[in-house]
C-alpha positions, 0 to 999 in steps of 0.5 A: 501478464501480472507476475505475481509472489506469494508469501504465506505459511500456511501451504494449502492456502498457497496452493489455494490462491494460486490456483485461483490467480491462474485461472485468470489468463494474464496473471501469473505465479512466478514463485511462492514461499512461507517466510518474509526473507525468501520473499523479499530475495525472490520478488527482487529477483523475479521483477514481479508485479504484485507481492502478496503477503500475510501478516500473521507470520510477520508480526511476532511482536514486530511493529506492523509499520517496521515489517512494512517499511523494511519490505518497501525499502527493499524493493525497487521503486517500480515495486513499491506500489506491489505489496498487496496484504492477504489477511485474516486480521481485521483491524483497522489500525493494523489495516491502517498502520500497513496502509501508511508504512506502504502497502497498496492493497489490504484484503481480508481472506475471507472476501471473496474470490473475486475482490482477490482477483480485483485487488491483484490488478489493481495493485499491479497498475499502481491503485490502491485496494482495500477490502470493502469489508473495512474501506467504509471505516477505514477512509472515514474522516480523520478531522484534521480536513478543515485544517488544511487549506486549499493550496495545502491539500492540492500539494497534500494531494501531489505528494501523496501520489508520489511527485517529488517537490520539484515535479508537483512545484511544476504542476501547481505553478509554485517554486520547490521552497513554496512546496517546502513550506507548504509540506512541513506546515501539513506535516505539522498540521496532520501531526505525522512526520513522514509521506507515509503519513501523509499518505494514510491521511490523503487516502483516509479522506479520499484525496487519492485513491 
């Protein structure tokens, strides 16, 4: 069974996705709620699968990358793959900045019921998913490709799925110091300064899905 939080202001579009999600028999809503906190508090607490959430009662002049990334640094690490975003904001850089903070999904309220419900299973095994309407603009090349070698973008690859240095050292046959150095030469390469953005740029180019 997929437990499922919803956290959007508006009560009828609550009530809307819900029934919708619960129609499908193993996916369930264990809680919903109108503001970011009591989500939070609640998805902690109910050990849900996937968090869904709307952005525009969260901005209000916050950064997109800050509203995110406190949301992740608040979860377990078992739920950090969980926050799925439901939206009627269709900006890529809004899409993309969400994306790299650590969501693992961006739909657009307007998709159809269906990509909801796709996107909701997803989420919940770990993948990523994002709404077809932006995925073909949003994964377009970033240029920096041909910059990386072959050994920087299989460690690129290692990291952004989430294998720390020790454990993608011992995949690819490599010491953690050769890993090291690898990573801070990407890092400095894609000119990001931390794995989420590491992450954005693998999924923008289709190292990872």
């Amino acid at each position: 069974m997929i437990r499922v939080l919803l956290a959007d202001e508006q009560r009828i579009t609550r009530a809307g996705v819900q029934k919708l999600l619960e129609i499908e028999s193993n996916i369930e809503v264990v809680a919903s709620c109108e503001d970011l906190e009591t989500a939070i508090r609640r998805f902690k607490g109910l050990s849900a699968d996937v968090m869904i959430i709307d952005l525009p009662s969260f901005v209000d002049g916050v950064p997109i990358e800050q509203i995110i990334s406190e949301l992740v640094a608040s979860t377990t690490p078992e739920q950090r793959q969980g926050v799925l975003v439901l939206t009627v904001i269709e900006d890529l850089l809004i899409a993309r900045r969400a994306l790299e903070a650590g969501c693992s999904g961006y739909l657009l309220k307007r998709d159809a019921p269906s990509q909801l419900i796709e996107a909701v299973r997803k989420v919940a095994e770990g993948e990523r998913y994002v709404s077809p309407t932006l995925a073909g603009n949003l994964f377009a090349t970033d240029g920096h490709a041909g910059e990386l070698t072959e050994r920087e973008t299989e460690v690129l690859r290692h990291i952004a799925l989430g294998f720390t240095n020790s454990e993608a050292a011992e995949r690819l046959n490599l010491s953690v110091r050769t890993i090291e150095s690898h990573r801070a030469a990407i890092m400095e390469k894609l000119q990001v300064s931390n794995r989420a953005g590491m992450v954005g740029y693998a999924l923008r180019n289709g190292l990872i899905h």
